[in-house]
C-alpha positions as CSV (number, residue, x, y, z in Angstrom):
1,X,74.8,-49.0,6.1
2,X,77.5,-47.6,3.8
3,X,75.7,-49.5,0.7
4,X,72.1,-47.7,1.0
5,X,74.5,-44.6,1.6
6,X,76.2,-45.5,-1.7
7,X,72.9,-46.0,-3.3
8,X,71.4,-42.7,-2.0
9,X,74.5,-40.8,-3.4
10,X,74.8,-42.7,-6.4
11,X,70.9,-42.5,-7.2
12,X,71.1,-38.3,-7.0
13,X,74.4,-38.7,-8.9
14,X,72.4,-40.3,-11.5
15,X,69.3,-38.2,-11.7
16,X,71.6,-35.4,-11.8
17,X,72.9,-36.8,-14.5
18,X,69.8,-37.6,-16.3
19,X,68.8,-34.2,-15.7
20,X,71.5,-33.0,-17.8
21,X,71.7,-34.7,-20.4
22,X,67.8,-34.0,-20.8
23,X,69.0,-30.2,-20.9
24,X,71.3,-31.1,-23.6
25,X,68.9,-32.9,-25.8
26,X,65.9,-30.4,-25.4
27,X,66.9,-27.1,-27.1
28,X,65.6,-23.6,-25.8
29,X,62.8,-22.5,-27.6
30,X,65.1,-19.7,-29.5
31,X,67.2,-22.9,-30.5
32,X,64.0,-24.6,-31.9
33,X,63.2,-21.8,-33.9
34,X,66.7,-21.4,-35.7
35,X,66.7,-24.9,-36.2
36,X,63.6,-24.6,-37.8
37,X,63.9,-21.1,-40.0
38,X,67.9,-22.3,-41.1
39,X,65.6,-25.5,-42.8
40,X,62.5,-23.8,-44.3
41,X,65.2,-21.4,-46.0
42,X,67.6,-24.0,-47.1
43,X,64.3,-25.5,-48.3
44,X,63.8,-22.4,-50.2
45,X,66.8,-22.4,-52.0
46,X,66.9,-26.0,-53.1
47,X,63.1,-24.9,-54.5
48,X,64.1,-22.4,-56.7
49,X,64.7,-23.0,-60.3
50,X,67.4,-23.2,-60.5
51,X,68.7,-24.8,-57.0
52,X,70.9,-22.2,-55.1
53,X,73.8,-23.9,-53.0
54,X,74.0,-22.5,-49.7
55,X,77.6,-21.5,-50.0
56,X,76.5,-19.3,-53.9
57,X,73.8,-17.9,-51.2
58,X,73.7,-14.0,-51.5
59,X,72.0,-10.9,-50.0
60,X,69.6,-11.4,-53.0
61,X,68.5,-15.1,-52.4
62,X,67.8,-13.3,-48.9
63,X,65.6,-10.5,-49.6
64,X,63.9,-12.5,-52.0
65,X,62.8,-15.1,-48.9
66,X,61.9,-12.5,-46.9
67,X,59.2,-11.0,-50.0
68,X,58.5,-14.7,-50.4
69,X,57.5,-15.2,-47.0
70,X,55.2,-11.8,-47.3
71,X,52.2,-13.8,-48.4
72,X,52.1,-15.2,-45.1
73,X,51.6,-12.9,-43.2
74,X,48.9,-11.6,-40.3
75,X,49.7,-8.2,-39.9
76,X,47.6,-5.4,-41.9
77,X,49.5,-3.3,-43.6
78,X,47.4,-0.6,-45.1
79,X,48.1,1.4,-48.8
80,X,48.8,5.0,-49.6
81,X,45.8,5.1,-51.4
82,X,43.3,3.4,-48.4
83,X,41.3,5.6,-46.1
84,X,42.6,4.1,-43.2
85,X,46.6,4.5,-44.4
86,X,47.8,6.1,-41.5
87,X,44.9,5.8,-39.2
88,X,46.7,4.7,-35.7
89,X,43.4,2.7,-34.7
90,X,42.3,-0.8,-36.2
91,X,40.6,-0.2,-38.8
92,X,36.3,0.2,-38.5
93,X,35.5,-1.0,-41.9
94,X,37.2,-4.1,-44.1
95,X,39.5,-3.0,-46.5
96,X,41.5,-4.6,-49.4
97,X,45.1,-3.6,-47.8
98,X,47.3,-6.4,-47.8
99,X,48.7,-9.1,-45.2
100,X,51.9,-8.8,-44.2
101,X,55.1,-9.7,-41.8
102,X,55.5,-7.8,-39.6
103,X,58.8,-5.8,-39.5
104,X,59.7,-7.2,-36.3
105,X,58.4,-10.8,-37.3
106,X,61.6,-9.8,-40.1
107,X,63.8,-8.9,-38.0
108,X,64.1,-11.5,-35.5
109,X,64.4,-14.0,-38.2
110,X,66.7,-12.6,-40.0
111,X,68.5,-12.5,-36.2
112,X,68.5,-16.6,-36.0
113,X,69.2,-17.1,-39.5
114,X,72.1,-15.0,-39.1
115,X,73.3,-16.8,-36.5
116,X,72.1,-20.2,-37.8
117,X,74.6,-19.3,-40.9
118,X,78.0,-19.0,-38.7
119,X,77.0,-22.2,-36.6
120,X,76.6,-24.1,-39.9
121,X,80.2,-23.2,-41.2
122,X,79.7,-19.5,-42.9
123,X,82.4,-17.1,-42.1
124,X,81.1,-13.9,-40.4
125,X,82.4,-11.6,-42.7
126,X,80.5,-13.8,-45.7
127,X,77.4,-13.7,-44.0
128,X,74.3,-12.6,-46.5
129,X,72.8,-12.0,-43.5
130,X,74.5,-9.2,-42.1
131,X,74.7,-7.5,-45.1
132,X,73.9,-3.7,-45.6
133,X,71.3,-4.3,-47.9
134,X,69.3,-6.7,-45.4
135,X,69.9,-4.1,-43.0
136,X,68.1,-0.9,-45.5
137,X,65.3,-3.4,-46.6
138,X,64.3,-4.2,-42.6
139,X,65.1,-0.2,-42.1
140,X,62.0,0.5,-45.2
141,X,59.7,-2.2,-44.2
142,X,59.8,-0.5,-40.5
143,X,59.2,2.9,-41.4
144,X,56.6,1.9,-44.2
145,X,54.7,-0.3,-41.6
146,X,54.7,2.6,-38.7
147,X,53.9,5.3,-41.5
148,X,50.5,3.2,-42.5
149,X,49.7,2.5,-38.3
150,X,50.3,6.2,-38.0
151,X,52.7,5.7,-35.1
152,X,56.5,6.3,-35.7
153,X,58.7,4.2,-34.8
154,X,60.1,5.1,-31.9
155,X,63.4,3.6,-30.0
156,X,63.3,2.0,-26.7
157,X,65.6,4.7,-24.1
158,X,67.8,2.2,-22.0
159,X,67.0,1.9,-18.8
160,X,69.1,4.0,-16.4
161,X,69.7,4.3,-12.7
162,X,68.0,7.3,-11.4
163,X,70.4,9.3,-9.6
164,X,67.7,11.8,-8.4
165,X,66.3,10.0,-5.3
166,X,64.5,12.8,-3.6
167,X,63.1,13.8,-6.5
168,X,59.5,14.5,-7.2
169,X,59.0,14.6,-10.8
170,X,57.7,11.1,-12.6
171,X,61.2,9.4,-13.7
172,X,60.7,6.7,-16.5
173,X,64.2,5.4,-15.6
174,X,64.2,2.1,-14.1
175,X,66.2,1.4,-10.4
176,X,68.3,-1.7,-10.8
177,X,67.5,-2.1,-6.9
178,X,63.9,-3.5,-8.3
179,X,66.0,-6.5,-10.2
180,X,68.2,-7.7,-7.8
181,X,66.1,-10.4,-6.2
182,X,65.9,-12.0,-10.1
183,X,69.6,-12.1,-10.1
């Protein structure tokens, strides 16, 4: 009786186990995609003529990926001079406006690769990702972009507790009370 005991422990022991060490092998999705952008832009620099070495990589190889990858992208980003810059509806009529990334397509890239750059041995204070002038590109393309949708960019409020619990007036804060069972 102690061995099928033994068995039953030592089987869950085991799957346990197992399941771990499938956690460890399959990254997160978010993991994936650093993985995945860190590779297409060391791809990029070994591409150029000449090769760049990651460690001579600069805020200029940078903002030269991020025009590069331009061309490929979905998002409609109308002209000054097209009738429908700054039009905040999808345009009725084709138009010869460019494709483009979209600024927040940018932005969360740049996010990974930052990171993606201190897990692979760069400093954090030598990181061409981080820079300034990464940061007042993203800043232009975002204001650019919301200028041509005709919708300004806006910033999300946090969410706060409402401290007004009798009150009557709409609140578009957020009660932490609603999250609790997720925690």
């Amino acid at each position: 009786m102690s061995d099928k005991k033994y068995i039953a422990e030592g089987s869950s022991c085991f799957s346990n186990v197992v399941h771990q060490t499938q956690q460890q092998t399959t990254p997160s999705r978010y993991e994936s995609q650093k993985r995945r952008d860190w590779t297409n832009f060391g791809h990029y620099l070994k591409n150029k003529r000449p090769p760049v070495p990651l460690s001579q990589c600069d805020c200029s190889h940078v903002l030269s990926y991020l025009r590069y990858l331009d061309q490929f992208g979905k998002t409609k980003v109308h002209s000054q001079g097209c009738i429908f810059y700054g039009q905040s509806e999808p345009c009725p009529a084709p138009c010869i406006c460019p494709l483009r990334q979209a600024w927040g397509s940018l932005d969360a890239l740049i996010g990974r690769l930052r990171a993606a750059y201190e897990e692979n041995g760069g400093s954090h204070e030598a990181n061409p990702f981080a820079s300034g002038e990464i940061r007042v590109y993203l800043r232009e393309i975002r204001e650019f972009q919301a200028k041509a949708r005709g919708l300004p960019y806006k910033k999300k409020k946090k969410k706060t507790i409402n401290q007004s619990e009798g009150s009557e007036e709409p609140s578009s804060t957020v009660r932490t009370s609603q999250f609790n069972s997720f925690s």
